[in-house]
N, CA, C and O of each residue as an XYZ file, in Angstrom:
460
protein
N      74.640     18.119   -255.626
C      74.880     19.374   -254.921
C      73.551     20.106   -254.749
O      72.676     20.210   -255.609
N      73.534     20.580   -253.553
C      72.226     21.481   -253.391
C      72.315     22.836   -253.397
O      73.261     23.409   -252.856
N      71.477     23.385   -253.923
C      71.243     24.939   -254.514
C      70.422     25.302   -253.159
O      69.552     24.659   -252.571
N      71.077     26.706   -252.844
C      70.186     27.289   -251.828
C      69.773     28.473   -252.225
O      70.646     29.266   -252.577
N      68.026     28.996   -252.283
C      68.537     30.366   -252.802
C      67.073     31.013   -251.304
O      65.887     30.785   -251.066
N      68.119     31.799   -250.753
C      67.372     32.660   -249.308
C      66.275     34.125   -249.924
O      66.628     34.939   -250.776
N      65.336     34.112   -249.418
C      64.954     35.658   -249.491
C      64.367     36.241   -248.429
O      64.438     35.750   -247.302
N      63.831     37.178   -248.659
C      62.930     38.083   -247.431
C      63.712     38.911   -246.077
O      63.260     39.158   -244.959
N      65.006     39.206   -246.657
C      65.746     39.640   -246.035
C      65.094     41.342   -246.328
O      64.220     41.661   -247.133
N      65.806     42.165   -245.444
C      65.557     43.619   -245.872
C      65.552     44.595   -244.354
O      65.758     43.954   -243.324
N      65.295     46.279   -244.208
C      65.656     46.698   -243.357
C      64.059     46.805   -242.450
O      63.055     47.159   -243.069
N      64.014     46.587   -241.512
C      62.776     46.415   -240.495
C      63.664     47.700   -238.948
O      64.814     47.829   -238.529
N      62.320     48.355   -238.605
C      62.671     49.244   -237.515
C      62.384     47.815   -236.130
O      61.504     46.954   -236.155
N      63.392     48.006   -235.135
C      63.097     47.730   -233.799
C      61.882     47.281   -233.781
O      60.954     47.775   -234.423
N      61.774     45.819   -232.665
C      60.279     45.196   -232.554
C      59.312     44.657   -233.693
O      58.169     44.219   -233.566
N      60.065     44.804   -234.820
C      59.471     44.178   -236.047
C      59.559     43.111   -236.206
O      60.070     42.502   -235.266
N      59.050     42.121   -237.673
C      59.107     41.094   -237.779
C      59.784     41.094   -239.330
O      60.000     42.035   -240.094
N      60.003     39.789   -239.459
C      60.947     39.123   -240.928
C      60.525     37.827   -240.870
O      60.523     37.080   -239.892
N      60.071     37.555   -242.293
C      60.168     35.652   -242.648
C      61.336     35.569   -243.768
O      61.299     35.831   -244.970
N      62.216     35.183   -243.074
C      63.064     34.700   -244.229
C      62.855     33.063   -244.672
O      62.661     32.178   -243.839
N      62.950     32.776   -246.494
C      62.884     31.953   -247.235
C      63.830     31.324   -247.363
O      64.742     32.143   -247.477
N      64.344     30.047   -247.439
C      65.115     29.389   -247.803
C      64.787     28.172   -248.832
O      64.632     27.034   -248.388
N      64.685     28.450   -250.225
C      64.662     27.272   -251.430
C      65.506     26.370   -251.906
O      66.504     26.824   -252.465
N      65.348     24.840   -251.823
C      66.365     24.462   -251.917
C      65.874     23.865   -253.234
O      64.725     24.109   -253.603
N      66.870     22.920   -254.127
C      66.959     22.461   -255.277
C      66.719     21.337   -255.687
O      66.536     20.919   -256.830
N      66.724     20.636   -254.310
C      66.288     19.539   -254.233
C      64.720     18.486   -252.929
O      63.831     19.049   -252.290
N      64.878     17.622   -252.975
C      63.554     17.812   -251.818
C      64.268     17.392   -250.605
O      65.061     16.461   -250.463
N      63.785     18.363   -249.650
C      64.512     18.230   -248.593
C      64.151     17.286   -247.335
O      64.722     17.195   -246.248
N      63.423     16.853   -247.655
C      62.999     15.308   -246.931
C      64.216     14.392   -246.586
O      64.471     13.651   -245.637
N      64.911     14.762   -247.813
C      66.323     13.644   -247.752
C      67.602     14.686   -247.158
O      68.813     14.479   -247.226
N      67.239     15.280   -246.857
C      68.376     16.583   -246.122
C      68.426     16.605   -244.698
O      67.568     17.144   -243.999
N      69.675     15.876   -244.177
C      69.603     15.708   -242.499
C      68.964     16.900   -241.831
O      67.977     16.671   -241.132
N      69.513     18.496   -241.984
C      69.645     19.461   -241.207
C      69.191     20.401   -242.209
O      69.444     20.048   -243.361
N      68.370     21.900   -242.029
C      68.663     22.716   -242.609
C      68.698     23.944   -241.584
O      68.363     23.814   -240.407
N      69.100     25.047   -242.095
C      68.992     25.912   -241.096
C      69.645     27.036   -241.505
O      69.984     27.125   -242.685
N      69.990     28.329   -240.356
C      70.312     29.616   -240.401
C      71.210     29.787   -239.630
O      71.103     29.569   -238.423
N      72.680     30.380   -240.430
C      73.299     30.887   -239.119
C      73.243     32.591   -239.996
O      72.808     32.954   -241.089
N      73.848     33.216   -238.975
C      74.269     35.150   -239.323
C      75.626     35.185   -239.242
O      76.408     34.360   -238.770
N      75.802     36.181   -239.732
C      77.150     37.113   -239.925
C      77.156     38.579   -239.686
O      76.702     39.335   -240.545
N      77.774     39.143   -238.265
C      77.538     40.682   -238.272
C      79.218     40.860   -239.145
O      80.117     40.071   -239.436
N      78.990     42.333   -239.324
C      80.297     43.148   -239.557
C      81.727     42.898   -238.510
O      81.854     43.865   -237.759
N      82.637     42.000   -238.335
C      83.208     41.822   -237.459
C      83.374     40.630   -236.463
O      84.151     40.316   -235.562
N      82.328     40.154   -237.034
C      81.964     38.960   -236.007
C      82.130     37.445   -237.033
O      82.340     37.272   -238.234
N      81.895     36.435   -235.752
C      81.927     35.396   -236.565
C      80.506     34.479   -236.663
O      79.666     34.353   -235.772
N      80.494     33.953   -237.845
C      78.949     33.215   -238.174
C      78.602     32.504   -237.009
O      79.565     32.315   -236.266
N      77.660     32.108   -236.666
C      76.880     31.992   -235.487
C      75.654     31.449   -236.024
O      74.888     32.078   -236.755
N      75.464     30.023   -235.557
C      74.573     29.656   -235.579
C      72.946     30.444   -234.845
O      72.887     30.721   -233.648
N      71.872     30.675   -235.722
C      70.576     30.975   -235.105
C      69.644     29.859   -234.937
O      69.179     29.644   -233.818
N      69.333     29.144   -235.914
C      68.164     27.909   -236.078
C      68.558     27.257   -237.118
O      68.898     27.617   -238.245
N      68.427     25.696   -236.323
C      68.069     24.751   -237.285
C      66.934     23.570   -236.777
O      66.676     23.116   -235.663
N      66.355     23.285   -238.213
C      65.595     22.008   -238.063
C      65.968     20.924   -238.751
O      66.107     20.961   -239.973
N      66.211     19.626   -237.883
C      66.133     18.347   -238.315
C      65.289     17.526   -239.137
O      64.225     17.916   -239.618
N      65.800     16.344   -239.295
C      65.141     15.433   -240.517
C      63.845     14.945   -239.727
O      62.993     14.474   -240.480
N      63.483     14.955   -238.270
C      62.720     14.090   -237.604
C      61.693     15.423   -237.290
O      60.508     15.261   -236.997
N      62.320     16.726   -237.395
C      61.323     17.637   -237.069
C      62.091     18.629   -235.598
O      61.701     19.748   -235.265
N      62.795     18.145   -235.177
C      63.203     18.725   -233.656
C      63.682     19.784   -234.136
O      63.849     19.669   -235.350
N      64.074     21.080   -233.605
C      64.400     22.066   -233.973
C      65.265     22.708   -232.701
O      64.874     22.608   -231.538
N      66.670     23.478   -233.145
C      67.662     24.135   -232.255
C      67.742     25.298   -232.478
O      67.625     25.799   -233.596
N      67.941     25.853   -231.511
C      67.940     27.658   -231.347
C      69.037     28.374   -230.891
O      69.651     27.785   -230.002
N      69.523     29.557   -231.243
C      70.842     30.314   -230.277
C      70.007     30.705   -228.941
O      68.779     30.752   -228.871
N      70.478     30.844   -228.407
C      69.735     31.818   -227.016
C      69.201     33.206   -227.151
O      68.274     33.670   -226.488
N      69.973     33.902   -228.202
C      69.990     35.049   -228.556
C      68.665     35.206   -229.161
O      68.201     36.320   -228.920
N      67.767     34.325   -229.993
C      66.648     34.314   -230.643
C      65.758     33.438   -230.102
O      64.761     33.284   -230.807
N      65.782     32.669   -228.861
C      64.845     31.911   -228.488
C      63.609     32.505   -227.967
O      63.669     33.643   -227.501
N      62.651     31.959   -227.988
C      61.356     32.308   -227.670
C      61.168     33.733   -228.785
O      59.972     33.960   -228.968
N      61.762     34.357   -229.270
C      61.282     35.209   -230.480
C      61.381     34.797   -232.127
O      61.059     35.506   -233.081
N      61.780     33.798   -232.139
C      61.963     32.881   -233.934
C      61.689     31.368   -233.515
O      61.837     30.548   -232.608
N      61.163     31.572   -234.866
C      60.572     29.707   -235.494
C      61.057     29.648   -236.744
O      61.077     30.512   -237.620
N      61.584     28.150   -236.737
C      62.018     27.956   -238.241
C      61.115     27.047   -238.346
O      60.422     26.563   -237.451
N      61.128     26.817   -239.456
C      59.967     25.560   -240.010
C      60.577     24.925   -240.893
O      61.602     25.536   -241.194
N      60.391     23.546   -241.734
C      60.713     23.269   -243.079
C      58.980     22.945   -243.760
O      58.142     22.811   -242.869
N      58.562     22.849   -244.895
C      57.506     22.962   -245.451
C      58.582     21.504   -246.635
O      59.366     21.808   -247.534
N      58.315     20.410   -246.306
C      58.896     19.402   -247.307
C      57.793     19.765   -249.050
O      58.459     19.854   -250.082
N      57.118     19.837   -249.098
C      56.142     19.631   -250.321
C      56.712     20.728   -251.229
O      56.971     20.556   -252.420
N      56.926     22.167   -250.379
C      58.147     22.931   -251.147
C      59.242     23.251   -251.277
O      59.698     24.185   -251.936
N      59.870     22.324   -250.514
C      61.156     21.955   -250.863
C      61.961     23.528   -249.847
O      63.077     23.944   -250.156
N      61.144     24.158   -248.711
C      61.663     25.365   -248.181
C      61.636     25.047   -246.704
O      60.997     24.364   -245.904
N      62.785     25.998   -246.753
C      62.397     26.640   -244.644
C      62.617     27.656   -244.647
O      63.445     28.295   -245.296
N      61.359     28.164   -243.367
C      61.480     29.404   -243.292
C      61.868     29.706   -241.627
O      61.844     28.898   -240.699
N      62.195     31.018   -241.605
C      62.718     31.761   -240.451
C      61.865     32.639   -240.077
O      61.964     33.678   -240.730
N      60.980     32.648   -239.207
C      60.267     33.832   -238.689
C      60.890     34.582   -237.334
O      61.035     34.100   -236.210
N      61.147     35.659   -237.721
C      62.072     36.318   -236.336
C      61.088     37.702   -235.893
O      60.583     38.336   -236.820
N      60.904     38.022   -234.868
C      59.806     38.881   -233.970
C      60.546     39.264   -233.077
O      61.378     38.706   -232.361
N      60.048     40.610   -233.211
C      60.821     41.514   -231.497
C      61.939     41.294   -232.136
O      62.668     40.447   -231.621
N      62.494     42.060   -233.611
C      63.431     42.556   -234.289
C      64.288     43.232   -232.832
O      63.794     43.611   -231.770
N      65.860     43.200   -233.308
C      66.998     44.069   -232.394
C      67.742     44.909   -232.848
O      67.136     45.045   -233.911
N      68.673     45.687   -232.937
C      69.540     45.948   -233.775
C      70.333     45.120   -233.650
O      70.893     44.957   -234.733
N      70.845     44.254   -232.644
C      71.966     43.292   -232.787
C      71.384     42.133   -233.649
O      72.125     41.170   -233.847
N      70.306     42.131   -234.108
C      70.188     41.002   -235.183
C      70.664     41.338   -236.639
O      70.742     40.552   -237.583
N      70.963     42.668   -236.617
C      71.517     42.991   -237.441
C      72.765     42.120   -238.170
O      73.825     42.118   -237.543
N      72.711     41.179   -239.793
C      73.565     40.505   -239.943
C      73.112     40.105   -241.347
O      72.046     40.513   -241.809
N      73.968     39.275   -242.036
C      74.114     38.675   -242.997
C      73.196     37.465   -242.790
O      73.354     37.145   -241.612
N      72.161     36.497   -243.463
C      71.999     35.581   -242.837
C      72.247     34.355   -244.074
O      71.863     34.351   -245.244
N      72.841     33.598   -243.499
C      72.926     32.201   -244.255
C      72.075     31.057   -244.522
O      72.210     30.258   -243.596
N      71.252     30.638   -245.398
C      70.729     29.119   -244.955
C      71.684     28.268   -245.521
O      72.319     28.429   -246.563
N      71.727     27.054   -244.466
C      72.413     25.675   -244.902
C      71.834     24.693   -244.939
O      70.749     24.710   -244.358
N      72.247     23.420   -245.604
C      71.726     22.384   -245.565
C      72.593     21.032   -245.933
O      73.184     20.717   -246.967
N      72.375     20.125   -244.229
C      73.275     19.200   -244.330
C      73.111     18.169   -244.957
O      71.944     17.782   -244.897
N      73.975     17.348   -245.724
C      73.768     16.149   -246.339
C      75.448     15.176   -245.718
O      76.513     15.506   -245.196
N      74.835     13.971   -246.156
C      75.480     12.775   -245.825
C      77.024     13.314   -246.722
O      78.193     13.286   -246.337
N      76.462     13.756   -247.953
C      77.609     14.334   -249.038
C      78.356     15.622   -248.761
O      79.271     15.922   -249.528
N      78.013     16.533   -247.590
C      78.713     17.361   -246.786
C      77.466     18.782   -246.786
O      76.238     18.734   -246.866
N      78.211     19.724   -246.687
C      76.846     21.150   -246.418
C      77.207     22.493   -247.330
O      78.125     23.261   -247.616
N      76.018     22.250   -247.537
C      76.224     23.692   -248.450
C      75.364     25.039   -248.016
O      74.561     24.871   -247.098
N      75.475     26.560   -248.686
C      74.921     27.091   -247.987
C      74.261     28.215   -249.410
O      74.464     27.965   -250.599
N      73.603     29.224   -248.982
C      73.010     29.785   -249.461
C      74.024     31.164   -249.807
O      75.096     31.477   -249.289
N      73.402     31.697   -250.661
C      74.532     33.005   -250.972
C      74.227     34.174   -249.616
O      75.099     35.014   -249.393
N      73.200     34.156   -248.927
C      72.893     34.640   -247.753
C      72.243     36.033   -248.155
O      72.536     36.558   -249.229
N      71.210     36.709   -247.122
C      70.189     37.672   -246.996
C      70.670     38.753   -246.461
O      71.669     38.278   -245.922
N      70.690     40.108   -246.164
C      70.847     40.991   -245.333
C      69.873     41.260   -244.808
O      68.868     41.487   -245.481
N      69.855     41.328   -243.341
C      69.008     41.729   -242.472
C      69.133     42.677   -241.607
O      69.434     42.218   -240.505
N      69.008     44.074   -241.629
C      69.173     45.268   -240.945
C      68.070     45.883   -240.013
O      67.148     46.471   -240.580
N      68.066     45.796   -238.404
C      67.315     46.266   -237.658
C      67.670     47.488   -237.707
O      68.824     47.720   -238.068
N      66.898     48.456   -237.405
C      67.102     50.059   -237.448
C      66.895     50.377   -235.479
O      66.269     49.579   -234.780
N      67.228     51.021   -235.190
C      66.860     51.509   -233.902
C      65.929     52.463   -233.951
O      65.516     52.976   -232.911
């Protein structure tokens, strides 16, 4: 089972930036997928970014061209860099990570844009 533990969540005004952390427990070299979805108040989780085992990386529309995820294999992390903060990014955020043995996720970050 893989341990996820997220940080760098917190409240940022409009047009700001956030790197969120994602640590996993194991090395993630051997981890098909990892990635980020959100959760607003009301809404349903929603994929933002993920990166693959080969390196390719998928995006919502909602965050394209303003976030990069990365994975860093040697520390066992990925990160989320999000720019040109919104208030609708306003959300809970999740990291996951897929395995052959199914997906698990992170206890998740709060991320609050301010207007």
């Amino acid at each position: 089972q893989v341990q996820l533990v997220e940080s760098g969540g917190g409240l940022v005004q409009a047009g700001g930036s956030l790197r969120l952390s994602c640590a996993a427990s194991e090395i993630i070299f051997r981890i098909s997928t990892m990635g980020w979805y959100r959760q607003a108040p009301g809404k349903q989780r929603e994929l933002v970014a993920a990166v693959h085992s080969g390196g390719t990386t998928t995006y919502a529309d909602s965050v394209k061209g303003r976030s990069t995820i990365s994975r860093d294999n040697a520390k066992n992390t990925v990160y989320l860099e999000m720019n040109s903060l919104k208030p609708e990014d306003t959300a809970v955020y999740y990291c996951y990570a897929e395995k052959l043995t199914g997906t698990y996720w992170g206890q998740g970050t709060q991320v609050t844009v301010s207007s």
